[in-house]
Backbone as CSV, one residue per row, in Angstrom:
resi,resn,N_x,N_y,N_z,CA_x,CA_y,CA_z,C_x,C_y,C_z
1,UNK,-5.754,16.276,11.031,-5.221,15.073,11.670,-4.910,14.036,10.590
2,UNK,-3.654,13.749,10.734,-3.354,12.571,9.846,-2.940,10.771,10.505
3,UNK,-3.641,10.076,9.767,-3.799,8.564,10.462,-2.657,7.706,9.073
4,UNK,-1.690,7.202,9.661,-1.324,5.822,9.240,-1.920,4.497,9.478
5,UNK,-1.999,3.749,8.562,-2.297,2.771,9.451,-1.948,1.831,8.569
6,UNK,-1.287,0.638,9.511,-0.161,-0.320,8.114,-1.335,-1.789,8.533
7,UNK,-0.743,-2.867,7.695,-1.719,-4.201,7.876,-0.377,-4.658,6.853
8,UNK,-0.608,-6.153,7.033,0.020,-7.191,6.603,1.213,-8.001,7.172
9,UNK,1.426,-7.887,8.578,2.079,-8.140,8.945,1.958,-9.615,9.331
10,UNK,2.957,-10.323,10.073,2.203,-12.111,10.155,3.827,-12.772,10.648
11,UNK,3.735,-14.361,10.568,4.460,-14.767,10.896,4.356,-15.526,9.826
12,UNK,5.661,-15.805,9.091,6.328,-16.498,7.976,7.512,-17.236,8.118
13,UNK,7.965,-18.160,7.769,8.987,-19.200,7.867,9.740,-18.615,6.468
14,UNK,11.192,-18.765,7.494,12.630,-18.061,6.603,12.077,-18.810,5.313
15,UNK,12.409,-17.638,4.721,12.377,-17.899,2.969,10.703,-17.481,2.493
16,UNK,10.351,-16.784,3.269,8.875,-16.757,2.876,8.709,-15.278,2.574
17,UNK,7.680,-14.771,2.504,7.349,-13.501,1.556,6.000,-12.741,2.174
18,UNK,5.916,-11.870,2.889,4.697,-10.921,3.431,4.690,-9.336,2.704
19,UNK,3.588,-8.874,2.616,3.386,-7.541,1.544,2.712,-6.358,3.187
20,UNK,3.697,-5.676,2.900,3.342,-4.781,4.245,2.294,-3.602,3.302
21,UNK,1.310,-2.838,3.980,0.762,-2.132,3.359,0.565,-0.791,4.323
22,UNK,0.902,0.668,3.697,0.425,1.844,5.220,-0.154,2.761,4.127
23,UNK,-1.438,2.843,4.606,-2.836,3.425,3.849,-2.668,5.021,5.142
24,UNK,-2.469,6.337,4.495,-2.912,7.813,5.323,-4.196,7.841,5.046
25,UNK,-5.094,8.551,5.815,-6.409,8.843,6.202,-6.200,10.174,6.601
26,UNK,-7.891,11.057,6.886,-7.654,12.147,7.887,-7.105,13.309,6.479
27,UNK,-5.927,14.392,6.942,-6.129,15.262,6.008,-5.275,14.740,4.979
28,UNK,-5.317,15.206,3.527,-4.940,14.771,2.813,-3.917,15.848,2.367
29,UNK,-2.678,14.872,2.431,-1.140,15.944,2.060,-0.585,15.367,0.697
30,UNK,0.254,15.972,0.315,1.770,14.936,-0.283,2.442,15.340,0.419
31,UNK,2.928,13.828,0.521,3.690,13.812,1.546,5.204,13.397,0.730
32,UNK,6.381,14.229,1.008,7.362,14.091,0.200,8.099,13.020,0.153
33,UNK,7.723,12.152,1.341,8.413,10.776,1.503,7.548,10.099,2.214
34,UNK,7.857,8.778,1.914,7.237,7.715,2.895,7.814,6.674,2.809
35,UNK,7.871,5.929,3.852,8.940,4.800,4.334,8.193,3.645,5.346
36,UNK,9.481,3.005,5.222,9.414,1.797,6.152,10.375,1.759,7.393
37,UNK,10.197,1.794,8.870,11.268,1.306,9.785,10.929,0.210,10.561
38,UNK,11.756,0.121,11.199,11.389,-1.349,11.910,12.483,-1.305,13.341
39,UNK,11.847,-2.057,14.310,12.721,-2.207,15.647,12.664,-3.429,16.219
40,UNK,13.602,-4.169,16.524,13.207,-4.918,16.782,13.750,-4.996,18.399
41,UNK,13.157,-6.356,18.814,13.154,-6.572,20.627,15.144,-5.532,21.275
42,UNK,14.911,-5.001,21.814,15.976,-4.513,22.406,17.595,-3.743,21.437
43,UNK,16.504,-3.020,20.489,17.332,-2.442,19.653,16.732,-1.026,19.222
44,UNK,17.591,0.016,18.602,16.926,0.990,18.295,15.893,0.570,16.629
45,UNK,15.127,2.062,16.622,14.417,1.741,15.481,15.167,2.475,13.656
46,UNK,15.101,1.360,13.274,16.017,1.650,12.096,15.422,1.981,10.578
47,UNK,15.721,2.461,9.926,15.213,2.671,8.309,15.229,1.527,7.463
48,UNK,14.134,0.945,7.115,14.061,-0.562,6.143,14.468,0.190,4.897
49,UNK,13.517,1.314,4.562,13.333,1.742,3.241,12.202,2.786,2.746
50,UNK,12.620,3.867,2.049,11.788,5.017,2.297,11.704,4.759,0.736
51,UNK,10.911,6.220,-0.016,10.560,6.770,-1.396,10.247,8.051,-1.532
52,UNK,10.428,8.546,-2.595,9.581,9.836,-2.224,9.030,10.167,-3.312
53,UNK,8.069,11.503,-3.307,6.588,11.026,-4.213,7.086,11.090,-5.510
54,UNK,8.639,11.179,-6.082,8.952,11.079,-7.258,9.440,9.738,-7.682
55,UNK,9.595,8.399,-7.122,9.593,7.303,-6.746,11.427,6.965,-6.712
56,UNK,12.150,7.981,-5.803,13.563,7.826,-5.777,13.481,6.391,-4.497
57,UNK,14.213,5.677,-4.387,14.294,4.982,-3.218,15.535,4.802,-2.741
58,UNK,15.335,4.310,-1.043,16.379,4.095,-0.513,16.466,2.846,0.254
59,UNK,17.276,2.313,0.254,16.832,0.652,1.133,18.011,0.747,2.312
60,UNK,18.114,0.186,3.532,19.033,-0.669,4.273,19.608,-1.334,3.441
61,UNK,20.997,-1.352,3.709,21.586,-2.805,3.096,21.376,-4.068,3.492
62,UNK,21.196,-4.013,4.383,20.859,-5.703,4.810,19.329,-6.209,3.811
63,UNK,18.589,-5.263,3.037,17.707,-5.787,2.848,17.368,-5.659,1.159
64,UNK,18.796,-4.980,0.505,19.072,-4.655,-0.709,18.786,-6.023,-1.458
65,UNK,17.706,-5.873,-2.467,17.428,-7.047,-3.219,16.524,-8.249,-2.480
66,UNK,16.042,-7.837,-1.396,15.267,-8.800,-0.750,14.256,-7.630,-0.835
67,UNK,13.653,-6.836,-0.425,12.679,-5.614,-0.224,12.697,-4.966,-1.359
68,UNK,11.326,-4.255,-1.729,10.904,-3.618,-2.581,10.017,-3.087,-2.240
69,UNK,10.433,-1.223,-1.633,9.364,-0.252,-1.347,8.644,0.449,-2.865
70,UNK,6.678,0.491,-2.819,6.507,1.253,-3.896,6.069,2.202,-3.254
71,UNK,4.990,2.738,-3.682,4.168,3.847,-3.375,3.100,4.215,-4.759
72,UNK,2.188,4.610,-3.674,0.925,4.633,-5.145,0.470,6.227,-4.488
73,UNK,0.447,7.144,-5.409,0.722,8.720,-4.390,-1.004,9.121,-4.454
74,UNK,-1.720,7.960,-5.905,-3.179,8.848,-6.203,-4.017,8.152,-4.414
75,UNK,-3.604,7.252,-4.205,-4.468,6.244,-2.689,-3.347,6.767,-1.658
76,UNK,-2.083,7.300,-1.482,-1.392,7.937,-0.634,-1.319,6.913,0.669
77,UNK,-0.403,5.544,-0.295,-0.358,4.623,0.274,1.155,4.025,0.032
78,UNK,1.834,3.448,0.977,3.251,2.842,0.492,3.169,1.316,0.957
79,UNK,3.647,0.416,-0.041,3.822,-0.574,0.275,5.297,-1.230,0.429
80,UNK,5.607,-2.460,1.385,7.002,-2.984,1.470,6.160,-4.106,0.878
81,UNK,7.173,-4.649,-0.155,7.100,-6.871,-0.436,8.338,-6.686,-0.196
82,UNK,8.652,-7.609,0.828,9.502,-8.373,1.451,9.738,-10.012,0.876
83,UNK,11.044,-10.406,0.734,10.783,-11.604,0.084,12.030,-12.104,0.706
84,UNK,12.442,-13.422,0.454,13.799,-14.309,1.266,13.459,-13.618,2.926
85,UNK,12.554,-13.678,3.506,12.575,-13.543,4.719,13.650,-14.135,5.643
86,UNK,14.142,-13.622,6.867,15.045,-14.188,7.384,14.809,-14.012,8.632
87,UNK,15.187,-14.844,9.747,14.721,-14.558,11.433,14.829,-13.325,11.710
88,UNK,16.081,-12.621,10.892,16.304,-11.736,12.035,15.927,-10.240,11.251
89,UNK,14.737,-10.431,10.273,13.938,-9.472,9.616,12.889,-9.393,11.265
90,UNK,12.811,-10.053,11.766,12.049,-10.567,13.064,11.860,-8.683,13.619
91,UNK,10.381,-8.106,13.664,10.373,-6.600,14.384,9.214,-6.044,14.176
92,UNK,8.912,-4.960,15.185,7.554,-4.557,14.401,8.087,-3.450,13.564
93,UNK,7.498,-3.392,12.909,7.410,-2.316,11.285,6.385,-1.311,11.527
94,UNK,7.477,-0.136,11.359,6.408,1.241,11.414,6.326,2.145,9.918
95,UNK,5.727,2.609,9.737,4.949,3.287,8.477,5.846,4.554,8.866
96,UNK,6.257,5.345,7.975,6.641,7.066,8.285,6.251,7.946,6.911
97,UNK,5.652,8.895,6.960,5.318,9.883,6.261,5.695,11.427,6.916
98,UNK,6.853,11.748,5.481,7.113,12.753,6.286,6.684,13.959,4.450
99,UNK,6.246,15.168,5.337,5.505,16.371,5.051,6.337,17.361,4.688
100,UNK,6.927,18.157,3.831,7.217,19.539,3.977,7.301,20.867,2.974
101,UNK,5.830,21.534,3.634,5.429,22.286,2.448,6.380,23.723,2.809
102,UNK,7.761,23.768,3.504,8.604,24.845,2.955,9.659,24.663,4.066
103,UNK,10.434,25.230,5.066,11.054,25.063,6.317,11.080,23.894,6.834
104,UNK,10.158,24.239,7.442,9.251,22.829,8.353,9.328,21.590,8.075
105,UNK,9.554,20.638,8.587,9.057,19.196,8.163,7.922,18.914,9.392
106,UNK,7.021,17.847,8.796,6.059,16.683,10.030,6.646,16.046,9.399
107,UNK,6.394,14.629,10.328,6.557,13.827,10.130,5.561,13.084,11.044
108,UNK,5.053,11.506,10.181,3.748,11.051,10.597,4.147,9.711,11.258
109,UNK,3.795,9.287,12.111,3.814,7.244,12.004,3.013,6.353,12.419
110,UNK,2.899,5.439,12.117,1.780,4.100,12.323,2.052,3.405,13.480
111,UNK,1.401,2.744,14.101,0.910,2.219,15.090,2.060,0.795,15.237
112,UNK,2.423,0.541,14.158,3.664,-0.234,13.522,2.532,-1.897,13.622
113,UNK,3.243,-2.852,12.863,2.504,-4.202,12.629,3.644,-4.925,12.949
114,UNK,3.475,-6.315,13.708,4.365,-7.250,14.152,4.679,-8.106,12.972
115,UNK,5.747,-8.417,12.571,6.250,-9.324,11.249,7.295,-10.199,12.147
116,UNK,6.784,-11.490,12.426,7.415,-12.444,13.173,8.416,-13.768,11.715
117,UNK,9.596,-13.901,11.495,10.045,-14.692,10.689,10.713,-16.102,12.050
118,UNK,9.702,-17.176,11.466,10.586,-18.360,12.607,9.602,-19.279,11.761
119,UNK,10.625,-20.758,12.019,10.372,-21.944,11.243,9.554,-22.472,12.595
């Protein structure tokens, strides 16, 4: 059984800066990627920004140069810093870890954390 579980989420005023964090638990994989998505109120859920355990990345454009996904693979943990926050960063944020030791993929996700941006 594998557990995500993200923290840092909050409410920040445009122009402000929150550090998302999604810590795996439970069995221990490498996991070939891990990412960030996010959905917000009455929209589908979209890709912020993934990595994978060789530290290639990929961002949304809307968030190119504002976001910076790392990943630390020895704690099998990924972090988002988010910075120039903007309202409509406004969503909860889900964690994804995805798995694949040949064919197959898993893929994992978090419980997601609310990141509210309003003055």
């Amino acid at each position: 059984q594998v557990q995500l579980v993200e923290s840092g989420g909050g409410l920040v005023q445009p122009g402000g800066s929150l550090r998302l964090s999604c810590a795996a638990s439970g069995i221990i994989l490498r996991f070939n990627t891990m990412g960030w998505y996010r959905q917000a109120p009455g929209k589908g859920r979209e890709l912020v920004a993934d990595v994978t355990i060789g530290g290639s990345t990929n961002y949304a454009d809307s968030v190119k140069g504002r976001f910076t996904i790392s990943r630390d693979n020895a704690k099998n943990t990924v972090y988002l810093q988010m910075n120039s926050l903007k309202p409509e960063d406004t969503a909860v944020y889900y964690c994804k870890a995805k798995w694949r030791p040949g064919l197959q993929a898993y893929e994992y996700w978090g419980q997601g954390t609310q990141v509210t941006v309003s003055s």
